[in-house]
VEXLO-344513 format. One record per residue (C-alpha): residue in three letters; residue number from 1; x, y, z. Coordinates in nm, 4 decimals. Example, Ala and Ser with C-alpha at 12.3 -4.5 7.8 and 13.67 -1.06 7.14 Angstrom:
VEXLO-344513
+------+-----+----------+----------+----------+
: type : seq :        u :        v :        w :
+------+-----+----------+----------+----------+
:  ala :   1 :   1.2300 :  -0.4500 :   0.7800 :
:  ser :   2 :   1.3670 :  -0.1060 :   0.7140 :
+------+-----+----------+----------+----------+
end
This chain:
VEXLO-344513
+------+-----+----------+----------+----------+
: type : seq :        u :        v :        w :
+------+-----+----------+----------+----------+
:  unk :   1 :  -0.9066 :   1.9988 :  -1.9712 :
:  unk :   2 :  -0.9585 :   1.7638 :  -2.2361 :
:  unk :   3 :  -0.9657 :   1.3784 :  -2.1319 :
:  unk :   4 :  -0.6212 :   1.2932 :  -2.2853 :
:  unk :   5 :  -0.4829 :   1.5538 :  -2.0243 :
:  unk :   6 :  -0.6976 :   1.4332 :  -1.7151 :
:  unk :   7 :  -0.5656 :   1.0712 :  -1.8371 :
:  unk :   8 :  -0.1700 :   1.1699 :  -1.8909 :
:  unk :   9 :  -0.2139 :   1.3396 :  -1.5479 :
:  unk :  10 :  -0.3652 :   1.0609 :  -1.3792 :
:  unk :  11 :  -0.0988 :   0.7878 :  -1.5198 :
:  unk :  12 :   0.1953 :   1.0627 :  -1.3634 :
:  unk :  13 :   0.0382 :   1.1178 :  -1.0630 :
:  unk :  14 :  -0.0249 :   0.7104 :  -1.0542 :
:  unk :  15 :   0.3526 :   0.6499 :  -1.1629 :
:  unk :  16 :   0.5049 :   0.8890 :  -0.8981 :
:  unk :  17 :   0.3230 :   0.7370 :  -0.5873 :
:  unk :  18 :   0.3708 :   0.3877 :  -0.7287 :
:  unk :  19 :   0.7860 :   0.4851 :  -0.7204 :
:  unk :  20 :   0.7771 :   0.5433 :  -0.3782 :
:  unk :  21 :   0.6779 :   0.1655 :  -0.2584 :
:  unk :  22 :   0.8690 :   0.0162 :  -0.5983 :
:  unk :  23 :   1.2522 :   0.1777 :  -0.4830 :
:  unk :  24 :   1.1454 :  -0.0263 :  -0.1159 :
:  unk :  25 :   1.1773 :  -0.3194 :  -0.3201 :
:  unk :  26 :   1.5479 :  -0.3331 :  -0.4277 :
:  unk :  27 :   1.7069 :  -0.2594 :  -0.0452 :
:  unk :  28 :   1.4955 :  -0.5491 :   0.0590 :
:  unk :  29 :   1.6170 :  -0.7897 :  -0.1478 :
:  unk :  30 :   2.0040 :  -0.6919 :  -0.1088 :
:  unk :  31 :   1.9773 :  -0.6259 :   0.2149 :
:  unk :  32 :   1.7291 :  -0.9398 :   0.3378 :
:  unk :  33 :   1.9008 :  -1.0756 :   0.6628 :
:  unk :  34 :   1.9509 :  -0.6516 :   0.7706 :
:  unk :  35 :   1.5454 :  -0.5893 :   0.6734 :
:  unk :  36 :   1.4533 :  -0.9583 :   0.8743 :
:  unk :  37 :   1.7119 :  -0.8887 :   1.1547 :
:  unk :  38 :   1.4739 :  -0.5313 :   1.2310 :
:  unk :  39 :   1.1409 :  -0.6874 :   1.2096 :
:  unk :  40 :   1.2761 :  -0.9478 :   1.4597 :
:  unk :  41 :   1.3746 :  -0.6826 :   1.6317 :
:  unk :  42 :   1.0704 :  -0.5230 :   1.6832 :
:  unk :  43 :   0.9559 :  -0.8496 :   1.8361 :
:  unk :  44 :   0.8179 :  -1.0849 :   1.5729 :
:  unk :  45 :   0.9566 :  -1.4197 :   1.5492 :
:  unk :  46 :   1.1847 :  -1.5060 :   1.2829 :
:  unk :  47 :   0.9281 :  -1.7479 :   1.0931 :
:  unk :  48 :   0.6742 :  -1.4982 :   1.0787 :
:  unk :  49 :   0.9416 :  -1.2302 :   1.0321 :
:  unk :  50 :   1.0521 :  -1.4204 :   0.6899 :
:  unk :  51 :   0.6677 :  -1.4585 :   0.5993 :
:  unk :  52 :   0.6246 :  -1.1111 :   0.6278 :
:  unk :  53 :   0.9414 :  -1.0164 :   0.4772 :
:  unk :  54 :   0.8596 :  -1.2338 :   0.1568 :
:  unk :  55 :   0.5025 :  -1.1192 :   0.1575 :
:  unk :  56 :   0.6144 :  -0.7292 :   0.1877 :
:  unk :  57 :   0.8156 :  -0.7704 :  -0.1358 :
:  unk :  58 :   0.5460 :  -0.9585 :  -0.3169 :
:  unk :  59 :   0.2770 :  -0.6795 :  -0.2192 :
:  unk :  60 :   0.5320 :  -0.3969 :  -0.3090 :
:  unk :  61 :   0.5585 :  -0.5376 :  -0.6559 :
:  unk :  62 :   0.2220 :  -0.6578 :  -0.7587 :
:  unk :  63 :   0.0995 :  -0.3401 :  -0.6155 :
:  unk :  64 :   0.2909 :  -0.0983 :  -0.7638 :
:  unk :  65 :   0.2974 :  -0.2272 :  -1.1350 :
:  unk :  66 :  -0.1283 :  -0.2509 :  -1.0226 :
:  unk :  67 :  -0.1183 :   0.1169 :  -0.9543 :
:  unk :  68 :   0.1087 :   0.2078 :  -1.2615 :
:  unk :  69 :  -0.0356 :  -0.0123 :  -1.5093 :
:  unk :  70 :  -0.4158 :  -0.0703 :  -1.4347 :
:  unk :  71 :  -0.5913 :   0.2477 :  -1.4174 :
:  unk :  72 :  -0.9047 :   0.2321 :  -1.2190 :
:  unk :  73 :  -0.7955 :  -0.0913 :  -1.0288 :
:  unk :  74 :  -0.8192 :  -0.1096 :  -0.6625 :
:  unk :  75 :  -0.5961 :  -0.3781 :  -0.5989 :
:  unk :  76 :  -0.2758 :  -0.2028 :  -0.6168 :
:  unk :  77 :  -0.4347 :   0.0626 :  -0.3671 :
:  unk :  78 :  -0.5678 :  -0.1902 :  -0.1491 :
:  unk :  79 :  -0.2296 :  -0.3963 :  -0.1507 :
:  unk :  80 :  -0.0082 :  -0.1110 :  -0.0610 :
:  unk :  81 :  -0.2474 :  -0.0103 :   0.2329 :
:  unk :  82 :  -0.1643 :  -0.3850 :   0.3393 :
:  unk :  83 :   0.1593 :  -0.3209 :   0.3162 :
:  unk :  84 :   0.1883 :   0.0293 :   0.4859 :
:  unk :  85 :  -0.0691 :   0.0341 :   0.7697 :
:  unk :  86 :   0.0795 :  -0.2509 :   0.9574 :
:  unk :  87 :   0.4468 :  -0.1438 :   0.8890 :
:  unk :  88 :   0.3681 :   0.2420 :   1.0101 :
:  unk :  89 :   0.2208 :   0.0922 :   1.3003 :
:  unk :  90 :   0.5226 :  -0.1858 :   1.3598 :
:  unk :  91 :   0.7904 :   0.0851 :   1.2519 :
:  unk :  92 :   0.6914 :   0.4334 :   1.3756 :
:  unk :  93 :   0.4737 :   0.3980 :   1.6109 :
:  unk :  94 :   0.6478 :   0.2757 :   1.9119 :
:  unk :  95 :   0.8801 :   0.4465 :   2.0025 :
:  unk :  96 :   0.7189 :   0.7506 :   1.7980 :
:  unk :  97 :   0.9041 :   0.8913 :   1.5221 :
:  unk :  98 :   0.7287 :   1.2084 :   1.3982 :
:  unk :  99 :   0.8469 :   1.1982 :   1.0590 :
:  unk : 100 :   0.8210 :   0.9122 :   0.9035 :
:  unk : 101 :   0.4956 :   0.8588 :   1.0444 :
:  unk : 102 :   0.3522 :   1.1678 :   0.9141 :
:  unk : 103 :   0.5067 :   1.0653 :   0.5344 :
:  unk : 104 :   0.3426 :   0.7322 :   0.5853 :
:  unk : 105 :   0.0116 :   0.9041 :   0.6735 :
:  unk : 106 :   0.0167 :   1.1233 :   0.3673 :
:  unk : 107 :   0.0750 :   0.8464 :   0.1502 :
:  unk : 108 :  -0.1786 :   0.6115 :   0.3195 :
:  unk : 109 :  -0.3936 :   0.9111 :   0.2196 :
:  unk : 110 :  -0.2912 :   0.9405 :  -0.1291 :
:  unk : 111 :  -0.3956 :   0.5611 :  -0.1511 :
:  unk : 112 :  -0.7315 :   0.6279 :  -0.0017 :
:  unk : 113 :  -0.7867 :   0.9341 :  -0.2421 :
:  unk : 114 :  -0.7004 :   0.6658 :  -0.5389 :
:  unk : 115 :  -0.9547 :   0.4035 :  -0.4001 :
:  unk : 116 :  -1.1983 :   0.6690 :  -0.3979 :
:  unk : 117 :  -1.1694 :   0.8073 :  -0.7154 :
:  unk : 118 :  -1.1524 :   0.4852 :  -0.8159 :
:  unk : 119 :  -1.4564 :   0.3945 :  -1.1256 :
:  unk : 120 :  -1.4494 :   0.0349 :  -1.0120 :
:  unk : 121 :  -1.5068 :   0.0927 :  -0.6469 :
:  unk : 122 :  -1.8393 :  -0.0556 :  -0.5589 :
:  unk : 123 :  -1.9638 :   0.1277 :  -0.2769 :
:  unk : 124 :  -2.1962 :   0.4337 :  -0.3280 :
:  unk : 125 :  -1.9208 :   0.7024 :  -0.2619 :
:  unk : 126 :  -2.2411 :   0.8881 :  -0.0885 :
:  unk : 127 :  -2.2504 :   0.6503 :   0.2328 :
:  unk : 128 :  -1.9041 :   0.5678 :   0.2200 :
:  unk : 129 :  -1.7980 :   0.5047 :   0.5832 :
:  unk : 130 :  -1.4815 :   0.4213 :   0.7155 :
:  unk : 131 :  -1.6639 :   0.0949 :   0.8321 :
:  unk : 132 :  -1.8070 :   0.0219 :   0.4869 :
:  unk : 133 :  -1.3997 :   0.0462 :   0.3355 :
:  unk : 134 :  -1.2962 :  -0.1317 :   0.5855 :
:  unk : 135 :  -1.5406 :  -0.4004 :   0.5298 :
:  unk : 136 :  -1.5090 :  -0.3530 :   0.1284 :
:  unk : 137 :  -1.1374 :  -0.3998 :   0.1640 :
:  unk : 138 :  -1.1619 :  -0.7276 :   0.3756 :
:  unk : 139 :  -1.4380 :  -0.8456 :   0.1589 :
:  unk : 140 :  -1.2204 :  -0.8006 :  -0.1392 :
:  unk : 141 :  -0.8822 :  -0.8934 :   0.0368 :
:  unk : 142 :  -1.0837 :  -1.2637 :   0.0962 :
:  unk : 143 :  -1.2083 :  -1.2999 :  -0.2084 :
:  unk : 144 :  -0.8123 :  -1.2347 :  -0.4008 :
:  unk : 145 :  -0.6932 :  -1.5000 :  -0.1063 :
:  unk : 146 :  -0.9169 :  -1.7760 :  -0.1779 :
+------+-----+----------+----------+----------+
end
């Protein structure tokens, strides 16, 4: 396939998982006090609940016009594995529901599959561990909060 095609693909393939975490975006906003009335719910206080809330919608946005946009960036990867790890675990987990976890699982694994194809990922993709991401993505997480 020549490289134009590989690149059209990728951008699609980039655009359609981005649209999944960019159409969370709008519900939030309308529907703010509903969204922070369920994370309180689930038994975070309301401060951190807003926090959280606030910082969801910032990480949805910045990290799906990363992924669209910025081809061979890993921050919009890395930022929507923020944002979905800790809300499948918050959300689905307890009390278990089957199939939103499992969507959330194959999209947390389309996000790995983009880190690792990823040309700017600097770790050598033959000792990758799930220890070394998991230190690369704190490493880098620190280094965008400072």
């Amino acid at each position: 396939m020549p490289n134009l095609s590989i690149s059209i693909l990728r951008f699609v393939g980039r655009l359609f998982l981005a649209s999944t975490f960019a159409i969370a975006v709008p519900p939030k906003i309308v529907k703010y006090p509903y969204v922070l009335n369920s994370i309180v719910a689930r038994g975070i206080p309301e401060n951190y609940a807003n926090l959280l809330l606030i910082s969801a919608i910032c990480i949805l946005i910045i990290g799906s016009v990363s992924l669209i946009f910025i081809q061979d960036s890993i921050i919009g990867p890395l930022l929507l594995l923020v944002f979905l790890v800790p809300t499948t675990i918050i959300f689905h987990l307890k009390p278990f529901q089957s199939q939103p976890f499992f969507m959330n699982m194959g999209l947390i694994g389309a996000l790995l599959l983009t880190l690792a194809n990823s040309r700017s990922l600097s770790i050598n993709r033959s000792t990758l561990t799930i220890g070394s991401l998991i230190n690369f993505i704190y490493k880098t997480l620190s280094k965008l909060l400072r």
